[in-house]
N, C-alpha and C positions, 0 to 999 in steps of 0.2 A: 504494500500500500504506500510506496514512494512519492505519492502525488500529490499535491494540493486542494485540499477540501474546505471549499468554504460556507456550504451551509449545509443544514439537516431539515431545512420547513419541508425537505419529500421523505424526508426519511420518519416524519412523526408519525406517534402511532397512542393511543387511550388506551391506561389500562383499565380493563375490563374487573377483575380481580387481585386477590394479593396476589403479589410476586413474592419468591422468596430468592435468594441468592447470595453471595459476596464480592465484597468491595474489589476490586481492581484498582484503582484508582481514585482517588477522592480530593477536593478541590473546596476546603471551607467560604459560606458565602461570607462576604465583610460589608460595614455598613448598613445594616438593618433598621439603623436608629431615622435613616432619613425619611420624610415622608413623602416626596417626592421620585424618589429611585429607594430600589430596593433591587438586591444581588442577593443571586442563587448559587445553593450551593452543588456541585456538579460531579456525580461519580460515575465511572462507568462500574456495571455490577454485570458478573457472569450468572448468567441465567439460566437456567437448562442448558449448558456449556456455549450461551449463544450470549454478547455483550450487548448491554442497552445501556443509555447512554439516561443520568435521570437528572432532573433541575428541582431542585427541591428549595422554595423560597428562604432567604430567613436562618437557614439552617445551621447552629453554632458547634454540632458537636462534631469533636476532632474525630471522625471515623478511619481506621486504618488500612492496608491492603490486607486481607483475610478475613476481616467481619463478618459475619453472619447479619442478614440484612433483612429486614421485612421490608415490601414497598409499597404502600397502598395510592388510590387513587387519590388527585389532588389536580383543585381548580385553576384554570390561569387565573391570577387576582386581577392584572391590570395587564391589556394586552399590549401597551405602551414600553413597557418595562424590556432592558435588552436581557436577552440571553449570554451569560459569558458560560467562554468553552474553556478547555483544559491545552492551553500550549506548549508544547514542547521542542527546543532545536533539531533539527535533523542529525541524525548520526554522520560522523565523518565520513563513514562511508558511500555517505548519498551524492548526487549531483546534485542535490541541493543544501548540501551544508552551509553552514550561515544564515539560512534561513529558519523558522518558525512552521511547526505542522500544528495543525489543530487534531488531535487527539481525541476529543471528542466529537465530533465531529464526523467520524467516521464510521456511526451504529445510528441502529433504530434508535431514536430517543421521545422520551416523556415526559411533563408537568407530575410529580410525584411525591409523596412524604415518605422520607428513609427512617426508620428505627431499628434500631440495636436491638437481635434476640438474644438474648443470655445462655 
């Protein structure tokens, strides 16, 4: 997946039900206090060995890669508000090193609430 991805609005998708699965990736949101803009916070989570990609408003807590994860459904609050992705530099090994991949960016993704099962 060496290539440049800049959006998921084709890749979205409602969940229907809980999800269960773990954290891959996780991206704390910051800023919640504004009430103007509000940031999500962003983890890819393995699904049935399949990655989704979730935006969860608001969300303060430090989740890790290995988590055990519930994901329930959850409403867009304000369709205005941007989505932030998870970016990462290109491997040296790319022709595109120096540059910037969006990470998330690259899975089905959803409006979701993540919580921690013990």
């Amino acid at each position: 997946m060496d290539k440049y991805v800049s959006t998921t609005e084709e890749r979205r998708i409602e969940i229907q039900e809980e999800l269960k699965g773990h954290i891959i990736k996780y991206q704390k949101a910051y800023d919640c206090n504004n009430n103007e803009y509000k940031y999500n916070a962003t983890a890819i989570v393995s699904v049935n060995s399949e990655f989704i990609t979730i935006y969860d408003y608001c969300q303060q807590y430090p989740f890790e890669p290995g988590d055990n994860v519930k994901i329930n459904r959850a409403e867009v609050q304000n369709p205005q508000w941007t989505i932030r992705e998870i970016y990462e530099p290109f491997p040296k090994s790319s022709n595109n090193y120096g540059y910037w991949q969006c990470i998330s960016c690259k899975y089905k993704n959803a409006v979701g609430s993540i919580e921690l099962i013990n």
